[in-house]
C-alpha positions in Angstrom: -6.6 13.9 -9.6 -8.9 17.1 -10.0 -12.1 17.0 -10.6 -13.8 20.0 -11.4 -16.9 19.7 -8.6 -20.4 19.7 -10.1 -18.9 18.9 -13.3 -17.9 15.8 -15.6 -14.2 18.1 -16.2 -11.2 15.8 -14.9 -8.3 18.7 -15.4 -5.0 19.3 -14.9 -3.5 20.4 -11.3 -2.2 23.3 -13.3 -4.4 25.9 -15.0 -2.5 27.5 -17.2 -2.9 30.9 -17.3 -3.4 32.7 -20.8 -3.4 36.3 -19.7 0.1 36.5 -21.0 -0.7 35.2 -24.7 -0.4 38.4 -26.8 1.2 40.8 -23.9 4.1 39.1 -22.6 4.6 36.3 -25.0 3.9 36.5 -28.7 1.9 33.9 -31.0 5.1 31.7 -31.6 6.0 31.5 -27.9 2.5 31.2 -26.1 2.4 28.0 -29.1 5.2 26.6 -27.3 4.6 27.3 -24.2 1.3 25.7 -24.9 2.6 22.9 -26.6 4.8 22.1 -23.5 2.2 22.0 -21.4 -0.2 19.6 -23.4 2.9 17.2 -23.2 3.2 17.8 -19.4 -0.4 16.8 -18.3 -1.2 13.1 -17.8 -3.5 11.2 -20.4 -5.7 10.7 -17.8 -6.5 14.7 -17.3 -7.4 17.2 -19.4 -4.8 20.3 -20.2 -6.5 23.1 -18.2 -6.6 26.9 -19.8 -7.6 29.9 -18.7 -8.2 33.3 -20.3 -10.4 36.0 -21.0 -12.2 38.4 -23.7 -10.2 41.4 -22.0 -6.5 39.7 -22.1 -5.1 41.6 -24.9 -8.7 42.4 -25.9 -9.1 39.3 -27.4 -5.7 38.7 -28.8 -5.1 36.1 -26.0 -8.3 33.7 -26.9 -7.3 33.6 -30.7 -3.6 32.9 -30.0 -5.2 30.0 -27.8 -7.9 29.6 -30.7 -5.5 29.1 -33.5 -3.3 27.0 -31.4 -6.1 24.4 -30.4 -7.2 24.6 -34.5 -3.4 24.0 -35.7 -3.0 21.3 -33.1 -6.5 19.7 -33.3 -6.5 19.5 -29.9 -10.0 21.0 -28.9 -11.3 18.2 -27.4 -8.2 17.5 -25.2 -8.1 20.6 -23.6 -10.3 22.6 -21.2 -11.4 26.0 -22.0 -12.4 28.7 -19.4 -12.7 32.2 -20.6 -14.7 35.5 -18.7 -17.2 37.7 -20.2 -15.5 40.8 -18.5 -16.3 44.4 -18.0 -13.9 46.6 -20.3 -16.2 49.5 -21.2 -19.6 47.9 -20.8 -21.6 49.9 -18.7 -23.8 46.8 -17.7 -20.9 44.0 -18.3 -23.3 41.2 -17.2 -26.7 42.3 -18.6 -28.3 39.8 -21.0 -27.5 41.1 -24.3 -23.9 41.9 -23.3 -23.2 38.1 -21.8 -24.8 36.7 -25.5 -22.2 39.1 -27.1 -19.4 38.6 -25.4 -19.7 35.1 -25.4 -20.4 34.8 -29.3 -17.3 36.9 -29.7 -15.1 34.3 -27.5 -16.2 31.8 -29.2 -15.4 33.2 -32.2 -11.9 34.3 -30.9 -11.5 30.4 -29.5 -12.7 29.0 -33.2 -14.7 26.2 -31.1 -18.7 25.7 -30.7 -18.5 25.5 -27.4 -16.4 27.1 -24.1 -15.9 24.8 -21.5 -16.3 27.3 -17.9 -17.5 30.4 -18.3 -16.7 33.1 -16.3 -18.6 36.3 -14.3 -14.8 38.6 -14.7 -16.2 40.6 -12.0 -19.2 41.2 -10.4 -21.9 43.7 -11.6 -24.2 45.6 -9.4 -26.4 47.5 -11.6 -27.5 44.5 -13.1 -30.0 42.1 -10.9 -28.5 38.6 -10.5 -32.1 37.0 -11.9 -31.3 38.8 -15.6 -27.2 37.5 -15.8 -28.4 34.3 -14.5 -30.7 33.7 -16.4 -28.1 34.5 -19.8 -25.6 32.3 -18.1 -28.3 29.4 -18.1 -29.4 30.3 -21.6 -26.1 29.2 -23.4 -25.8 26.6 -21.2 -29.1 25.0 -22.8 -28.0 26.0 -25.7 -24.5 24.2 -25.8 -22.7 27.4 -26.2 -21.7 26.6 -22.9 -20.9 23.6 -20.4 -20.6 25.4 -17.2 -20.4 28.6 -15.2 -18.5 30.3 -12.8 -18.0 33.1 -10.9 -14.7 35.7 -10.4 -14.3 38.1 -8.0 -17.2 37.8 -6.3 -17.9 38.6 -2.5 -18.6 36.0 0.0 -22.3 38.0 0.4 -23.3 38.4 -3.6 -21.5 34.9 -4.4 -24.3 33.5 -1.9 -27.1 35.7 -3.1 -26.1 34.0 -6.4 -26.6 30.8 -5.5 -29.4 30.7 -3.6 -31.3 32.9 -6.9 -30.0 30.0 -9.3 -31.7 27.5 -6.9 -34.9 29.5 -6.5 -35.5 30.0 -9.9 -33.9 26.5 -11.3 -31.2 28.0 -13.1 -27.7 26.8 -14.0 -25.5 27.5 -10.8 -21.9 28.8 -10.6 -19.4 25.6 -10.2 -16.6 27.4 -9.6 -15.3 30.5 -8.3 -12.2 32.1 -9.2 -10.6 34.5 -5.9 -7.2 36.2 -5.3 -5.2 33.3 -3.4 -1.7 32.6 -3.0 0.8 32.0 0.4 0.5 36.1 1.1 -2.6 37.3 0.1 -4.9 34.7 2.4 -7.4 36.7 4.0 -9.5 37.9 0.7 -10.6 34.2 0.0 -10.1 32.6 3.9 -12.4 35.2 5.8 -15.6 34.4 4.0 -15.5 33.1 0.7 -13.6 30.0 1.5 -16.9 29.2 3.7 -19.5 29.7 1.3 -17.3 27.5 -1.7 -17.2 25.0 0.8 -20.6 25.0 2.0 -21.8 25.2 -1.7 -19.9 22.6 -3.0 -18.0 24.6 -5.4 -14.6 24.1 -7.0 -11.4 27.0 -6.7 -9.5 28.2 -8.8 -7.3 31.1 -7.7 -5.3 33.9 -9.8 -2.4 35.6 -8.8 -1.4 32.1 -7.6 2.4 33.0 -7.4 1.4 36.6 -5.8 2.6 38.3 -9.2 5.6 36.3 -9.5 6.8 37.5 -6.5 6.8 33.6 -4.9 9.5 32.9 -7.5 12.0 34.7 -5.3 13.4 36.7 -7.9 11.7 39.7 -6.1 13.9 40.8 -3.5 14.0 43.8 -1.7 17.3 46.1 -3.3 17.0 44.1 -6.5 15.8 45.4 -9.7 14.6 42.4 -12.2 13.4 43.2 -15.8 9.9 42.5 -15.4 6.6 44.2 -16.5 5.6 42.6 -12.8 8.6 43.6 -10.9 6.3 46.5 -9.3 3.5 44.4 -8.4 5.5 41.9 -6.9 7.9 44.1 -5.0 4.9 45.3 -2.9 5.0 41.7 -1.2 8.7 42.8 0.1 9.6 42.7 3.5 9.7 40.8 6.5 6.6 39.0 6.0 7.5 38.2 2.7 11.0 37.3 3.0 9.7 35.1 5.8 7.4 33.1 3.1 10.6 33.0 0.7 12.7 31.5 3.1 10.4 28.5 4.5 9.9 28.4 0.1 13.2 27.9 -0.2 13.7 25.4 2.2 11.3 22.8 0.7 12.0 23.3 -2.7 16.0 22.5 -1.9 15.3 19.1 -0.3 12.4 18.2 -3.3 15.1 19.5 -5.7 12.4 21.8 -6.9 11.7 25.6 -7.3 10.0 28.2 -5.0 7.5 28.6 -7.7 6.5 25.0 -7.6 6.3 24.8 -4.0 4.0 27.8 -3.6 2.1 26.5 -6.3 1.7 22.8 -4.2 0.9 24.2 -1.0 -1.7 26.2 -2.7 -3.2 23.1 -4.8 -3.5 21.5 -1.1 -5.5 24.1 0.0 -8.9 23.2 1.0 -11.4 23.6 -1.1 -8.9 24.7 -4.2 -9.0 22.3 -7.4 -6.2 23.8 -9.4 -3.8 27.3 -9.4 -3.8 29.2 -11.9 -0.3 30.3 -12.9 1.2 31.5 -16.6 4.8 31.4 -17.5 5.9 33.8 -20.5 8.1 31.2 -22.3 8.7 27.9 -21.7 11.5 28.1 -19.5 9.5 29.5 -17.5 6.7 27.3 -17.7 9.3 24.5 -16.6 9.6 25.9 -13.8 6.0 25.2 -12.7 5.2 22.0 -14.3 7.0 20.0 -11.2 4.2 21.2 -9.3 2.0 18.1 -10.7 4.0 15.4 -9.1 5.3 17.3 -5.7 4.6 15.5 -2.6 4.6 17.8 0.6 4.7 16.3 3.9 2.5 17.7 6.9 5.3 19.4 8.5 6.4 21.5 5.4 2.6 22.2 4.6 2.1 23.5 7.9 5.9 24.8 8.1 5.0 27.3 4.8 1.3 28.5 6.6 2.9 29.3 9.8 5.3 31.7 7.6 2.8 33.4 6.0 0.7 34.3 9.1 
């Protein structure tokens, strides 16, 4: 089961993704496409859910917020949110982190977020001074852990190695761009340094912007607010990827999505994909992902497709 490293978090193999809570899905449907998911995850882990004080500025940590209130289900589930830039000029200088972390947690109705993200990287801001924040609300219980999001290989190391200099809370986590056609951004480099440092992955875009559903196709128009994204995937690369897909998930009896999803969970180095569905049918379509067994050959049958 996944275990979070450097951390005491047994989660999900699913991350939930709640960037669609409040865009995509309104209160009553993120509640039961929440609720679904609760009922998916084992007792043994902990429901795993990701947002962000930017996702529908804000909207999407107080649909999660109310949710966990209504259900009493706080301690159950695992919170990760991001202190991101919107129009902060210095997103991760001290007094912005405090802010935006009071505001989450606010937003959340909790005492405490579980992983707390770096959104993105900010130069103008030396590592030493958000550090520093980070380890602040940490001590102060705000906080259990950090983590880092669209980092590079160089700054994500520079980070690390200031935390241990100065005997700060270190990142845990990073959360890259990953999925079966868009390898390169976390393989060349950052995979290296997670691995080296001992840290856990969690990747975004796991289903390349729904395009590893195989609903994208080239000559097909599907009523999406993704169809654009995903449609840039198209092609013979991509219908390569959507055809070894295919031919896993028919002899599991499974979908694409949940296939893509697997290999991606067996990744080295990964801990969990994060992936959102905007209704719970489409949630059901990811949830087999938790008990699919991939042999060697169809592992190494999908990576050879994607090269």
């Amino acid at each position: 089961m996944p275990q979070l490293p450097g951390t005491d978090l047994t989660v999900s193999d699913l991350c939930l993704g709640g960037n669609v809570f409040g865009w995509t899905a309104d209160e009553a449907t993120s509640h039961a496409v929440l609720d679904r998911f609760v009922d998916a995850v084992p007792s043994t882990r902990r429901p795993f859910v990701d947002t962000a004080e930017m996702y529908g500025d804000g909207r999407s940590e107080q649909i999660l917020g109310g949710w966990m209130a209504e259900r009493g289900l706080r301690d159950r589930v695992v919170v990760a949110t991001k202190a991101s830039p919107q129009q902060k000029a210095h997103p991760l200088a001290a007094g912005e982190i405090r802010e935006a972390a009071e505001r989450s947690l606010r937003n959340l109705r909790t005492d405490r977020i579980d992983l707390y993200y770096a959104h993105y990287d900010d130069e103008t801001t030396p590592l030493e001074e958000t550090l520093t924040a980070f380890d602040e609300l940490v001590r102060s219980g705000k906080v259990l852990y950090v983590a880092a999001s669209n980092y590079s290989p160089q700054r994500l190391t520079e980070a690390l190695e200031t935390s241990e200099r100065l005997g700060l809370t270190r990142y845990v986590a990073l959360q890259p761009l990953y999925n079966l056609v868009e390898r390169p951004v976390y393989e060349d480099g950052l995979r290296d340094v997670v691995a080296a440092h001992g840290l856990g992955c969690l990747p975004y875009f796991s289903l390349a912007k729904g395009f590893l559903t195989g609903k994208y196709r080239a000559g097909e128009r599907v009523d999406s607010p993704r169809a654009r994204g995903a449609m840039a995937y198209a092609g013979e690369r991509g219908d390569r990827v959507l055809a070894a897909l295919q031919e896993v998930a028919a002899a599991h009896g499974v979908t694409a999505a949940a296939v893509a999803l697997r290999w991606l969970a067996d990744r080295p180095t990964v801990t969990a994909p994060i992936a959102s569905g905007r209704d719970v049918d489409q949630l059901a379509d990811l949830l087999p992902m938790q008990d699919l067994v991939l042999t060697d050959d169809e592992r190494a049958a999908l990576t050879a497709a994607s090269e």
